[in-house]
SETORFI-318784 format. One record per residue (C-alpha): residue in three letters; z, x, y. Coordinates in steps of 0.02 Angstrom, whole numbers, padded with zeros to 5 digits, always signed. Each point is the difference from the previous one (the first is absolute). Example, Ala and Ser with C-alpha at 12.3 -4.5 7.8 and 13.67 -1.06 7.14 Angstrom:
<sites>
ALA+00390+00615-00225;SER-00033+00069+00172;
</sites>
This chain:
<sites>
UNK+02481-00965-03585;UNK-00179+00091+00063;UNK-00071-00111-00139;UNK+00060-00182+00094;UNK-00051+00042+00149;UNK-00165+00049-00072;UNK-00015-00171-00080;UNK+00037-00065+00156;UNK-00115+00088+00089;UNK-00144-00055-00120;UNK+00062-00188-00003;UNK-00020-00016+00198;UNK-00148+00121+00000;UNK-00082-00127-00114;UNK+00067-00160+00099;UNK-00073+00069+00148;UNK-00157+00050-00068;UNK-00017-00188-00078;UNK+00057-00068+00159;UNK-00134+00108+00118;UNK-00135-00069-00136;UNK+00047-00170+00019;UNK+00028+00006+00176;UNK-00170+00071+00058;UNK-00054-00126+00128;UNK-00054+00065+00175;UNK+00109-00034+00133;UNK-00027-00002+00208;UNK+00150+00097+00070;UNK-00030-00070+00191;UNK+00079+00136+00115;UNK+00004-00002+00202;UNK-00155+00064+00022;UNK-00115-00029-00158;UNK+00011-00054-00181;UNK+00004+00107-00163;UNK-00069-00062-00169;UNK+00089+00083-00143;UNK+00062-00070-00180;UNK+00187-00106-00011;UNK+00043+00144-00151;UNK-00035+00158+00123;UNK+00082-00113+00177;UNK+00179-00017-00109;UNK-00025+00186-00065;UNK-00026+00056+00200;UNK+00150-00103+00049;UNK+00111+00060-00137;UNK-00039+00182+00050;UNK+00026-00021+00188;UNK+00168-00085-00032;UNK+00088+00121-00107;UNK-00086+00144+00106;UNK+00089-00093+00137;UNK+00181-00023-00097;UNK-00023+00184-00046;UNK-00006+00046+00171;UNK+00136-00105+00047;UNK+00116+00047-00134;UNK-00032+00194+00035;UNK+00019-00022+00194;UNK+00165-00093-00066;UNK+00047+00133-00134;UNK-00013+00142+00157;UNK+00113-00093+00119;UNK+00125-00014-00121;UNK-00020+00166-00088;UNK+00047+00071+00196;UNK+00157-00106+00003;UNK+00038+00045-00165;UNK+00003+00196+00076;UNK+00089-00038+00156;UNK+00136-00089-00094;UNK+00010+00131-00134;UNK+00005+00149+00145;UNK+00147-00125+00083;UNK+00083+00004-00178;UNK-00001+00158-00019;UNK+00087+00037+00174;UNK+00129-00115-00032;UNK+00032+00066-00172;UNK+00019+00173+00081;UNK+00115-00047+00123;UNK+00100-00114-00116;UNK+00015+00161-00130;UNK+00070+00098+00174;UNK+00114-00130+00036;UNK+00066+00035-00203;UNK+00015+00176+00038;UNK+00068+00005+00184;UNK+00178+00044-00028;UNK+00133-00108+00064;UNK+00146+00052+00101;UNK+00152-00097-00007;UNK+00133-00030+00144;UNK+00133-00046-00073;
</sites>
């Protein structure tokens, strides 16, 4: 299984490096207050990188939120489970 992804790595390691080669025109990035000059291969690298850096933060501000409701809704289980096994135990009178 290491092996596939290996080859996989390699295949889209290649593609990219054929793609950056190909793909090495200069660009103008025009921003609010200037202009950058800076090859199409290394502009789609730079956005690439700041969008999963921004789905990685995302997901782990994401994962957090719901990792705390997962323990407040475990500690709530475990209450309830508590009293439930009390309510098993709690011996019943009958008036007959």
């Amino acid at each position: 299984m290491k092996f596939i992804y290996l080859l996989h790595f390699i295949v889209f390691l290649a593609l990219g490096f054929v793609l950056s080669v190909s793909n090495s025109a200069p660009i103008n990035i025009n921003y609010y207050y200037g202009w950058l000059e800076m090859p199409l291969s290394f502009a789609l690298l730079t956005t690439l990188v700041i969008g999963v850096l921004l789905g990685l933060t995302v997901g782990f501000f994401k994962n957090l939120t719901l990792r705390r409701k997962i323990s407040t809704l475990s500690k709530q289980a475990s209450i309830i489970n508590k009293e439930v096994t009390n309510l098993r135990t709690f011996p019943v009178n009958s008036s007959n």
